[in-house]
LUMROMAR-312326 format. One line per 5 residues: number of its first residue (from 1); for each residue z, y, x of N, C-alpha, C, O. Coordinates in nm, 3 decimals. Atoms other than C-alpha are relative to their C-alpha. Layout:
N
NUM = Z,Y,X,Z,Y,X,Z,Y,X,Z,Y,X  ...
//
This chain:
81
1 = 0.000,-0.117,0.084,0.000,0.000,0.000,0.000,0.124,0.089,0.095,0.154,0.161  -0.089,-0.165,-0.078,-0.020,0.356,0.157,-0.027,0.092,-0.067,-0.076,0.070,-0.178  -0.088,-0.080,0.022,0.066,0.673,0.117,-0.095,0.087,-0.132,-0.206,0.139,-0.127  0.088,-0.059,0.105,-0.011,0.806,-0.238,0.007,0.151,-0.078,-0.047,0.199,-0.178  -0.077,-0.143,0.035,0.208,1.168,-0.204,-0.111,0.055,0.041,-0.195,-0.007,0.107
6 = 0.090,-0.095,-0.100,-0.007,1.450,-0.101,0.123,0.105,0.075,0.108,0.183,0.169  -0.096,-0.081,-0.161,0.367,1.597,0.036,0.000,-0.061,0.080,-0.074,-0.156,0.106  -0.033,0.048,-0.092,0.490,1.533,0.267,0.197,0.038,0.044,0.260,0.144,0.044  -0.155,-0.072,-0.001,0.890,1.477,0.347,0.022,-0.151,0.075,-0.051,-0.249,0.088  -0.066,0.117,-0.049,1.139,1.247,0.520,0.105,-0.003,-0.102,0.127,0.060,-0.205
11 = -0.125,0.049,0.090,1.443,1.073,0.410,0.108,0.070,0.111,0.126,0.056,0.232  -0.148,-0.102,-0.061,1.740,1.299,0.512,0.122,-0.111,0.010,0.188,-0.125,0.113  -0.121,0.080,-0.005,2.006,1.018,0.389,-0.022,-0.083,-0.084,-0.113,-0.057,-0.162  -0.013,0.122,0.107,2.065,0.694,0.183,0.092,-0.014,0.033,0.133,-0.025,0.149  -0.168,0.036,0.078,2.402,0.643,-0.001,0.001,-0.097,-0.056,-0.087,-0.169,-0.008
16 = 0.002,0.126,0.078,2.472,0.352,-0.244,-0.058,0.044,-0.112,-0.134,-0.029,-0.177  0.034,-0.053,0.122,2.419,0.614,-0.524,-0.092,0.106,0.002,-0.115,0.161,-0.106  0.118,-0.123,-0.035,2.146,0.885,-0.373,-0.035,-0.048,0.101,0.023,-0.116,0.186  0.093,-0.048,-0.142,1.849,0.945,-0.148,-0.011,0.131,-0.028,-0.007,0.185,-0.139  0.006,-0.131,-0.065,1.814,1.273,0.038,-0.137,-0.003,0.049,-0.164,-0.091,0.130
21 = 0.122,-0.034,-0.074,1.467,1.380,0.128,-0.042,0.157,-0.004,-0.029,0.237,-0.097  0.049,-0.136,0.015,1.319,1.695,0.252,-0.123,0.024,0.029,-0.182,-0.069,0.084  0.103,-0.048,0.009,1.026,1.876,0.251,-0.062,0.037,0.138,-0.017,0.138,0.191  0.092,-0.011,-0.147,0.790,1.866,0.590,-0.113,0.073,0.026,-0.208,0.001,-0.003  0.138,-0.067,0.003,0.507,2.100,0.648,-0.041,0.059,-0.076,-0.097,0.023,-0.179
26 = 0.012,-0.077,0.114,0.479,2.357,0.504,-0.181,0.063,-0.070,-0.206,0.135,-0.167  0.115,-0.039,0.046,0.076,2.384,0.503,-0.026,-0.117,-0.132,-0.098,-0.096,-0.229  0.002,0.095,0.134,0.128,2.045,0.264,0.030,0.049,-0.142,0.067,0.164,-0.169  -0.023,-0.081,0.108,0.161,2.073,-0.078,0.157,-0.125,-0.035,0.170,-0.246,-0.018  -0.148,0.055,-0.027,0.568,2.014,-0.145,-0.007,-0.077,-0.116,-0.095,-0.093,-0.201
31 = -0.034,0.075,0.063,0.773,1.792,-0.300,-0.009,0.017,-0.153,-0.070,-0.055,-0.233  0.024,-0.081,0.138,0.825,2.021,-0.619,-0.131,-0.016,-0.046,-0.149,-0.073,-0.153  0.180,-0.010,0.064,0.437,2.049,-0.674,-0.037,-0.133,-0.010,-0.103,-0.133,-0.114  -0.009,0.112,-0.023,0.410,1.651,-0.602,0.103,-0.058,-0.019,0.158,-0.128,0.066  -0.131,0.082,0.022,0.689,1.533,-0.770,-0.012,-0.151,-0.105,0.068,-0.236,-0.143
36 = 0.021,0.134,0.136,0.544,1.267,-1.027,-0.022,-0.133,0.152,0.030,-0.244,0.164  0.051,0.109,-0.121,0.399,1.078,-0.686,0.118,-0.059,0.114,0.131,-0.167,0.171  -0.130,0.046,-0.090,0.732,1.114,-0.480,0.057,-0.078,-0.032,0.081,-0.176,0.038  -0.080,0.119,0.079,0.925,0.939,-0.753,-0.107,-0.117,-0.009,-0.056,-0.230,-0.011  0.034,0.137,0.019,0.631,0.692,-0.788,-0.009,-0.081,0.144,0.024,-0.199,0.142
41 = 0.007,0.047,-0.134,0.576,0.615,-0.399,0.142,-0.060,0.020,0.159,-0.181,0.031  -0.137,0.061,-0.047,0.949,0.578,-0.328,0.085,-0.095,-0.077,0.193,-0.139,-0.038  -0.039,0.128,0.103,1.016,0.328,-0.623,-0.074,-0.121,0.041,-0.042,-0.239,0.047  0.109,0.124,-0.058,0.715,0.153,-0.496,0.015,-0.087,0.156,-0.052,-0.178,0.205  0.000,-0.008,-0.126,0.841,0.143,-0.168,0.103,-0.087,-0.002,0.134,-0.164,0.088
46 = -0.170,0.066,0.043,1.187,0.009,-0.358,0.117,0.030,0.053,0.218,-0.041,0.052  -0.089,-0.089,-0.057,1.376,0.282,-0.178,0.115,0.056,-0.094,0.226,0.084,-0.050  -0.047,-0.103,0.104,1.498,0.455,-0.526,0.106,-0.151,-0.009,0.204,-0.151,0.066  -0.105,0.102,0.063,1.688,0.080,-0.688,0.038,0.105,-0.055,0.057,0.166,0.050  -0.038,-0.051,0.104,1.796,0.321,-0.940,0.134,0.079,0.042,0.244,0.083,-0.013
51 = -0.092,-0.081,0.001,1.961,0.564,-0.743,-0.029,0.126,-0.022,-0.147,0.139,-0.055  0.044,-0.129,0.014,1.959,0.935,-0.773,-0.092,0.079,0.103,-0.049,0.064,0.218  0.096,-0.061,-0.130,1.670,1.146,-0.546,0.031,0.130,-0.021,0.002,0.189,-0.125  0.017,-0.117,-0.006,1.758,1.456,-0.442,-0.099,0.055,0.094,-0.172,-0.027,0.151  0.100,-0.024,-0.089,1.545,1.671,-0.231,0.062,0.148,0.053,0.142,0.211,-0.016
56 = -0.023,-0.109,-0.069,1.584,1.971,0.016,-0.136,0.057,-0.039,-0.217,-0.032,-0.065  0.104,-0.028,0.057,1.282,2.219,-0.095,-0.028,0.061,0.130,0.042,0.071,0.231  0.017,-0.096,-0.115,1.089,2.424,0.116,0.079,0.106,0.034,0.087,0.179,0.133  -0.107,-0.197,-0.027,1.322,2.721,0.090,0.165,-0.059,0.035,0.257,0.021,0.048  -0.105,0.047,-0.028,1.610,2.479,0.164,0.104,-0.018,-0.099,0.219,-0.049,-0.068
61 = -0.146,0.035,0.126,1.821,2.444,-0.181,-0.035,-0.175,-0.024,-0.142,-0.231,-0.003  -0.016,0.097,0.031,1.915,2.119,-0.281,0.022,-0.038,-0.147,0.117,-0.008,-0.218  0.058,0.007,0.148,1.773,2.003,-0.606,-0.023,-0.141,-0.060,-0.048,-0.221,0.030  0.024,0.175,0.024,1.728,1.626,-0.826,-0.111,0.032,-0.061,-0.146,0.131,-0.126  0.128,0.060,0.030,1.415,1.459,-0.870,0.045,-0.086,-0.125,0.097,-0.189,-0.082
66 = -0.082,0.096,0.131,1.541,1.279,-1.242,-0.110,-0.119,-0.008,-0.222,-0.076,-0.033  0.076,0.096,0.030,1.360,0.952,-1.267,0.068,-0.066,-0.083,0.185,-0.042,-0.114  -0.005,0.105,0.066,1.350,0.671,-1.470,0.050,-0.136,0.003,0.073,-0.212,-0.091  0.000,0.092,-0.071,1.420,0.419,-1.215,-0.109,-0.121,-0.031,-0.124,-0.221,0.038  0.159,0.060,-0.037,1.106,0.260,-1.286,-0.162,0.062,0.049,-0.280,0.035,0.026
71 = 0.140,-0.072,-0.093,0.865,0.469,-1.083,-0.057,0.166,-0.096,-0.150,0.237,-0.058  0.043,-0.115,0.055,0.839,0.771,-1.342,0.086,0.108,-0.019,0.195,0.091,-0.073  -0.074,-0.130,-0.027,0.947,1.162,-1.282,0.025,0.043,-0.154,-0.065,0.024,-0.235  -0.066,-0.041,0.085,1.150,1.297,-1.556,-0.008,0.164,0.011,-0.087,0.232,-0.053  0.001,-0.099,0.045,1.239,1.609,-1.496,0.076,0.133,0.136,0.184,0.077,0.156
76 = -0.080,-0.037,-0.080,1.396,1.843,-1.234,0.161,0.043,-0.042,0.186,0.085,-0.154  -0.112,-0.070,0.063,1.768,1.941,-1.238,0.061,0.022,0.101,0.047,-0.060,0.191  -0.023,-0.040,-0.076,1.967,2.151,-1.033,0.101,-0.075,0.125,0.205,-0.118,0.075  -0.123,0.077,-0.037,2.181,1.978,-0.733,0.108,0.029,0.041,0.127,0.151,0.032  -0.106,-0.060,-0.019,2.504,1.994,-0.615,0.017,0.156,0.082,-0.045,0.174,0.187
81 = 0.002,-0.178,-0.060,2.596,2.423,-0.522,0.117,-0.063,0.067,0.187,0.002,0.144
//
């Protein structure tokens, strides 16, 4: 399988109950703008198991990716301030 984001980001951290990923390159197009593909790549990848994805943005706030835990983006919501 490869890579079906057009962002581009790493994984910052894996917890039992979150992944951390941030946003890489900023001539890419980010996570925010590519967010249906992040949540489907990293389910596909079987990284998510039905935990929470947050993400670092380009501007550096820390924000959730809401999935489904079956490969489909929900919705954004703000993350921990």
């Amino acid at each position: 399988m490869g890579r079906i984001t057009k962002a581009r980001y790493i994984i910052e951290k894996e917890e039992p109950d979150r992944i951390v990923i941030a946003d890489i390159g900023a001539t890419q197009m980010s996570v925010t703008n590519d967010a249906e593909n992040v949540v489907k790549e990293l389910h596909e990848k079987g990284i998510l198991q039905g935990r929470r994805l947050f993400y670092y943005d380009s501007e550096g706030r820390l924000d959730e990716l809401v999935h489904d835990g079956r490969g489909l983006f929900l919705s954004f919501a703000p993350g921990p301030r």
